[in-house]
N, C-alpha and C positions, 0 to 999 in steps of 0.2 A: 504494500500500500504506500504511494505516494506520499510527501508532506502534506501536500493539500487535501488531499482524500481525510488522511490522518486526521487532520485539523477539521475539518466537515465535521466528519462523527464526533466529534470530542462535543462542538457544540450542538448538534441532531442529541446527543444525551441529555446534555447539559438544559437543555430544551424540555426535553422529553421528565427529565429527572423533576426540575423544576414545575414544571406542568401538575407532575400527577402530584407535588405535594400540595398544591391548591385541590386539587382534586379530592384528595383526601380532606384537607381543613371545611371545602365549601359540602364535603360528606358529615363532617363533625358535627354541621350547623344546624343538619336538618334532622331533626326527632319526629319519631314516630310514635303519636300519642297510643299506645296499649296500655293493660291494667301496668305494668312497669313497660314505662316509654323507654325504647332506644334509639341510637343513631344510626349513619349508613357510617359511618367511621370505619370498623372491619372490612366494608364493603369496599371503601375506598383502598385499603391497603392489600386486598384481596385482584384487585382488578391492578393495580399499580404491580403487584410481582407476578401474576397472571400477561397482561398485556406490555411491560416491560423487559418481563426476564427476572430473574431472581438476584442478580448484581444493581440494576438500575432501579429494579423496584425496593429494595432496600435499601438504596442510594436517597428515592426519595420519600421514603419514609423517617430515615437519619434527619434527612431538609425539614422538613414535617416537624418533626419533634424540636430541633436547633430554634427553630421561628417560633415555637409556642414557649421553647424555654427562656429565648428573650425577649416574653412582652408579648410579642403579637398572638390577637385574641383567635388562633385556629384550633384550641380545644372545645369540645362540646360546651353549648350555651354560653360560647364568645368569650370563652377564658382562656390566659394564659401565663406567662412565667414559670417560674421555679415552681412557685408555692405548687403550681396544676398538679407537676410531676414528683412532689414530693407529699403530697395528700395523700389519702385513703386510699383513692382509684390510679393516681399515677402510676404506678404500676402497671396496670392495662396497658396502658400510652405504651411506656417503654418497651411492653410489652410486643407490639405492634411489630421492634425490630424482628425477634427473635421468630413471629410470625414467615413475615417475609424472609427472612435467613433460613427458615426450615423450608417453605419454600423451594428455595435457592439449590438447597445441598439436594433436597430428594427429587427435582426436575432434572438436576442437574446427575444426578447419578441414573436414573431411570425414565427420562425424555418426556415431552411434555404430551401424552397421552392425553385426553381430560380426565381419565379415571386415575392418574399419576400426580395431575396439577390439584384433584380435590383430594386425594390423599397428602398433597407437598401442604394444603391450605389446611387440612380441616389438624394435621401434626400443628402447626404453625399456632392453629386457633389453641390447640390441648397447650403449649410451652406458657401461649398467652397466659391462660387459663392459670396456668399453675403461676408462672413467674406474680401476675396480679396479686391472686389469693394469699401468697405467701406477705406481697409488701403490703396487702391489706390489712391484714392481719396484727402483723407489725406497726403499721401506723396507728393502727386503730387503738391495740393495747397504749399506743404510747399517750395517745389525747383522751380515748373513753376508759377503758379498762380492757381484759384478755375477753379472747373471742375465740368461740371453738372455731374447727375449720368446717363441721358440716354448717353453722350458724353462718361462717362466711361463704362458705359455696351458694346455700339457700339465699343467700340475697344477693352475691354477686356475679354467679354463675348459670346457676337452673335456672331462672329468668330466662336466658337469653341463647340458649343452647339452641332451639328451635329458630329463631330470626337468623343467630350466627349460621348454622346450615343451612338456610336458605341462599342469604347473601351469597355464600359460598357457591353453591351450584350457578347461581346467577352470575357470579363472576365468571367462573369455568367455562359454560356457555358463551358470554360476551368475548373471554378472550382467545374461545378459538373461531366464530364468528368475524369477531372484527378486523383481525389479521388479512382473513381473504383479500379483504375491500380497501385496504388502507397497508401501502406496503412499505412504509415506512419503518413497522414493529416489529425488524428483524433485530 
């Protein structure tokens, strides 16, 4: 590959990286009134290492998290800074990486099937799941008092088991759809 060439893709990423971290934030924003409301947040970091690839979509979910940790309001209900990711639920958030890295490794070992990409997604969602729970936990003890872990599952995982495997298939779909049509998400 040429200099030029070289330099194209650098920014075609850089683009692309940047892109889906708005993608994600303007996914954070929008809630879904159920008896417990959620976001499209997953959804967004689901489609971002789905139609990315699993380097650029955790590329810009890193971007993603960087913008909410200084200030700018792209976590759920138009929050942001430290304090987001260092709450209760920040965990989740960070979460998000480990998501898209699992992702990454298991497309990346066993090719982007969609029955490979919802297994790369739905590992990504369980690391989520756990990595969360645990700094739930932890935060929670530290400002309310200990909190078992099915106490913390039942409120901030069983909720949402059901939407998150949605999103999921939904992303899976879009991102071997969209590809056809738009050949830029090599």
């Amino acid at each position: 590959m040429d200099k030029v060439s070289s330099t194209r893709k650098k920014i075609i990423d850089m683009v692309y990286i940047s892109l889906f971290a708005v993608l994600i934030a303007v996914c954070s924003w929008i809630s879904i009134p159920t008896l417990v409301p959620f976001t499209l947040q997953t959804f967004g970091v689901f489609c971002a290492a789905g139609l990315l690839g699993g380097k650029r979509g955790t590329m810009s979910v890193i971007v993603y998290l960087l913008l909410g940790a200084v200030g700018l309001p792209v976590f759920a209900s138009f929050k942001g800074g430290i304090a987001s990711l260092l709450g209760v639920t920040g965990g989740y958030i960070v979460g998000f990486v480990f998501t898209a890295a699992a992702y990454w490794i298991i497309t990346g070992l066993f090719g982007k099937s969609t029955l490979t990409m919802i297994i790369g997604m739905l590992s990504g969602l369980v690391l989520c799941y756990a990595f969360g729970t645990a700094w739930f936990m932890y935060a929670y003890a530290k400002s309310t008092g200990s909190i078992g872990v099915a106490s913390a599952l039942s409120m901030c995982v069983f909720p949402f088991i059901i939407p998150d495997i949605i999103k999921i298939v939904l992303a899976a779909v879009i991102s071997k759809i969209i590809p056809k049509h738009v050949k830029i998400f090599d």
